[in-house]
C-alpha positions in Angstrom: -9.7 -28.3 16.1 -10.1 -27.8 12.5 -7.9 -30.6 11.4 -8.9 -33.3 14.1 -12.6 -32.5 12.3 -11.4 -32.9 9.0 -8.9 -36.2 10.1 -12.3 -37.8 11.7 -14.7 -37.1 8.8 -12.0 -39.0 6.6 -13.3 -42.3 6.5 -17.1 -41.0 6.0 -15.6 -39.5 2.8 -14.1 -42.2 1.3 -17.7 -44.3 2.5 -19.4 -41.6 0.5 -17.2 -41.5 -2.4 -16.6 -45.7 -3.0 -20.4 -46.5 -1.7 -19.9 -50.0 -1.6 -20.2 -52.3 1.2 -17.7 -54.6 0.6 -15.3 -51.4 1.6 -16.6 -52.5 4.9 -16.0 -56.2 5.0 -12.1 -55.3 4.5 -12.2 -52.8 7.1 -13.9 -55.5 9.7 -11.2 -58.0 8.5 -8.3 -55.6 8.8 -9.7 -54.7 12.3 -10.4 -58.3 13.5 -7.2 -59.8 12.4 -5.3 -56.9 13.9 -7.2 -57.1 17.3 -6.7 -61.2 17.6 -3.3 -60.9 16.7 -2.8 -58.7 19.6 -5.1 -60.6 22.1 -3.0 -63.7 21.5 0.5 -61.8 22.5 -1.6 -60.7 26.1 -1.5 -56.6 24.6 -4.4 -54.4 26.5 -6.1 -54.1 23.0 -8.8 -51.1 24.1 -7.0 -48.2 22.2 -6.4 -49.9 19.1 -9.7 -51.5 19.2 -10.6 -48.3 19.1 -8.6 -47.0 16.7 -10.1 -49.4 14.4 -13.4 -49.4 14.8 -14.4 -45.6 15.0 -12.9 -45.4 11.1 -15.1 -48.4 10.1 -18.2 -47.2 12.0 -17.4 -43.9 10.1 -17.5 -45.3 6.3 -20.3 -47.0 7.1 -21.8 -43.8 7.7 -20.5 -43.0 4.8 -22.1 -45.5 2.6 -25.4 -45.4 4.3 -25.4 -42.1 3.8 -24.5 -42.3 -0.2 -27.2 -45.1 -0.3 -29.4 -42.8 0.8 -28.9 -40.0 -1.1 -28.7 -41.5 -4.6 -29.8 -45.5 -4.7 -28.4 -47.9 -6.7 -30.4 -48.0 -10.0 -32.2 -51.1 -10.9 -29.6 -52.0 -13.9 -26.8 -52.1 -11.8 -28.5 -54.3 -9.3 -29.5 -57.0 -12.1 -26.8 -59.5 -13.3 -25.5 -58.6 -16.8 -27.0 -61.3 -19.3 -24.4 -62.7 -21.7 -26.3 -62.7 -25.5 
């Protein structure tokens, strides 16, 4: 039971630790292109639908949790200014 905790809180980790939401746009493409692939060769895509998205819902726990917990500070929201 111990490991199966550990194995699901994975992703939220590594949400938590990168904190950035482009982490999520590759997961959503990774999980899209996966899932059409398999729609368009007539596979019952429920489990790995699954499979995909319960990792991606979990870093972006992960993120929104790191965004909470320590914001972005204004200087790395700005654009650098060359000069």
């Amino acid at each position: 039971m111990g490991d199966a905790l550990v194995l699901a809180l994975l992703p939220a980790l590594l949400g938590f630790l990168v904190g950035r939401w482009w982490l999520l746009l590759i997961g959503a493409l990774v999980a899209t292109t996966t899932v059409g692939r398999l729609v368009g060769h007539d596979v019952d895509t429920g489990p790995v639908a699954v499979l995909l998205v319960v990792p991606l819902a979990g870093c972006a726990a992960g993120v929104a949790l790191r965004r909470l917990v320590a914001p972005p500070s204004e200087d790395a929201r700005s654009p650098r200014r060359a000069g």
